[in-house]
Structure formats: structure tokens, C-alpha cells
C-alpha positions as CSV (number, residue, x, y, z in Angstrom):
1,X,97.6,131.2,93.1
2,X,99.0,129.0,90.7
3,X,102.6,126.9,89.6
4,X,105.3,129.5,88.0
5,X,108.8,130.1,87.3
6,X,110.3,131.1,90.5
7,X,111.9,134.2,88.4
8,X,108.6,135.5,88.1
9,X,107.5,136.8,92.0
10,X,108.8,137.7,94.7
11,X,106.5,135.5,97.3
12,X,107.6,132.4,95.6
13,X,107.2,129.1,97.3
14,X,108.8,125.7,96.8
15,X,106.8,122.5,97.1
16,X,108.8,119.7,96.4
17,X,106.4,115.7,96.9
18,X,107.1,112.3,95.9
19,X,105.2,111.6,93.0
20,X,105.1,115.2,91.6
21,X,108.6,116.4,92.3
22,X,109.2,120.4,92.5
23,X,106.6,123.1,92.0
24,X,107.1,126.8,92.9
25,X,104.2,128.5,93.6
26,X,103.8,132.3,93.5
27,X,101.8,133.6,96.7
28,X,100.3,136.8,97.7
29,X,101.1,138.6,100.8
30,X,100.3,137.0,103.7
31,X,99.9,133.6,102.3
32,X,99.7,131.0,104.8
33,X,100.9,127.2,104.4
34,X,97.0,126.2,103.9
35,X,96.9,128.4,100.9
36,X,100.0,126.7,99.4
37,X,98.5,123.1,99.9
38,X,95.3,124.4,98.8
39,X,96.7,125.9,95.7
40,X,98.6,122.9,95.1
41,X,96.0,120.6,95.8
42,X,98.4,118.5,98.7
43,X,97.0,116.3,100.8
44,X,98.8,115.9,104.3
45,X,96.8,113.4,106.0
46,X,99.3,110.1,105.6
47,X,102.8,112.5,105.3
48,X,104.4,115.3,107.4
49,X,104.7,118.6,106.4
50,X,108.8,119.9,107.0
51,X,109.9,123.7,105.8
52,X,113.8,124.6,104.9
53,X,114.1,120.6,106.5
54,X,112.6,121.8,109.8
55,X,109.1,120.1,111.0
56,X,106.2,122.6,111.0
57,X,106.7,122.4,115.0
58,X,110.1,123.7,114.7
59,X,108.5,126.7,112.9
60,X,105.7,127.8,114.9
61,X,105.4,130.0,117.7
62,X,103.4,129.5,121.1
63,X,101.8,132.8,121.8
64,X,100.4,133.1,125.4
65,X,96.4,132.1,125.4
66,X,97.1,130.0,122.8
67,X,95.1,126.3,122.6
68,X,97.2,123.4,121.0
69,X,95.2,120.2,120.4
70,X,96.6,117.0,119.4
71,X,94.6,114.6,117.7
72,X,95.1,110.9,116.0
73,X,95.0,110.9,112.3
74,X,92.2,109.6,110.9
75,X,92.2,107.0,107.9
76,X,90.4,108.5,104.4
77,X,87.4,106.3,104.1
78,X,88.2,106.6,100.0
79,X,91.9,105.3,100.6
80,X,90.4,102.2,102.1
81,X,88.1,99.5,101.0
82,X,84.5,99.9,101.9
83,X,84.6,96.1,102.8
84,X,87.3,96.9,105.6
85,X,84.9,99.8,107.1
86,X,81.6,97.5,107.7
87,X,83.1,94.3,108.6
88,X,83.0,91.2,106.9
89,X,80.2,88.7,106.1
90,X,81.8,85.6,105.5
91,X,80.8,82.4,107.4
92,X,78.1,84.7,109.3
93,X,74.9,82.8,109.6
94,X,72.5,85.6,109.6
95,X,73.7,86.6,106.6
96,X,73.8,83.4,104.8
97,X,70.0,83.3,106.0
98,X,69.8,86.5,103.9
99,X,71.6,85.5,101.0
100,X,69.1,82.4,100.9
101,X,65.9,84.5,101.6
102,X,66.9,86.9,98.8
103,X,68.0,84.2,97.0
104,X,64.6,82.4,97.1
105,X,62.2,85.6,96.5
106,X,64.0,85.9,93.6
107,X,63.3,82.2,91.9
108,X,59.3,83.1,93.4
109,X,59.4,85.9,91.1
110,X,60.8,84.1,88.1
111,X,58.1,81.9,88.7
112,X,55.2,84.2,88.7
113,X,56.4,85.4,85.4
């Protein structure tokens, strides 16, 4: 699957993001919207997803036994600092203590040398 004119298939697909502007992808068969983001490499965790201006919602069919499950996104650890994950350190005795310690075994070691 891969970016071409839309002239040149049949199955072709518009993507259209911010950043990257319009793509048309040509699709086999029986593609399904995973295989268009995976071809395009689109990430949909911080947008929403709409087809001919519709939301995905607006598009897809209940079928009877069917399980729906809603979930809250979750933040990409790589979009965020690694600082914001674990907490901060500042003004936290215990970790001053460590700082020092560290800070000591280290001038021990210079002097051994």
C-alpha cells in the first residue's frame, strides 16, 4: 500500500492531516481504515478520525452480539517529558540526602586516587 495519483486505482483513498496536507492512497480490496493509517503511518491517539466529514461513529454499524468498549485515551509516554512521568525531586529531603551521599563517594574516590 503506498501514496499514488488517485488516477491510477480504483480503491483509492484520501487522507488529508494537518502537517502533511492530502495523500491518496491506493488500497486493495477489503482494506480497512487500520490499513490506511498503517500505510500512512497516522497516528490517532491526540485527533479524531472523520470520513466524507462524518465521525467514524456516524459510519459504523452495531451488529447484534456486538461488544463496544469505551476507554480514556492514554497520553504517549514519548510525547511527554520523562520528568512529568516520575515526579519531581526538587526540595525533597531524601533526595538531597542522596545527591550529598553520591556527592561525597565521589570526592572519597578522587581521593584514593
Amino acid at each position: 500500500m503506498s501514496a499514488k495519483p488517485a488516477t491510477a486505482d480504483k480503491n483509492c483513498v484520501t487522507l488529508i492531516r494537518l502537517g502533511v496536507g492530502k495523500q491518496v492512497y491506493a488500497l486493495p480490496e477489503g482494506a480497512t481504515l487500520a490499513d490506511l493509517l498503517l500505510a500512512a503511518k497516522a497516528r490517532t491517539e491526540s485527533g479524531t478520525v472523520y470520513i466524507d466529514g462524518k465521525s467514524i461513529e456516524e459510519h459504523l454499524p452495531v451488529q447484534d452480539g456486538m461488544v463496544v468498549t469505551i476507554v480514556p485515551k492514554v497520553n504517549n509516554a514519548l510525547d511527554n517529558r520523562w520528568q512529568e512521568s516520575i515526579g519531581m525531586f526538587q526540595d525533597d529531603p531524601g533526595f538531597d540526602e542522596l545527591c550529598d551521599a553520591v556527592e561525597a563517594s565521589r570526592e572519597a574516590e578522587k581521593d584514593r586516587s
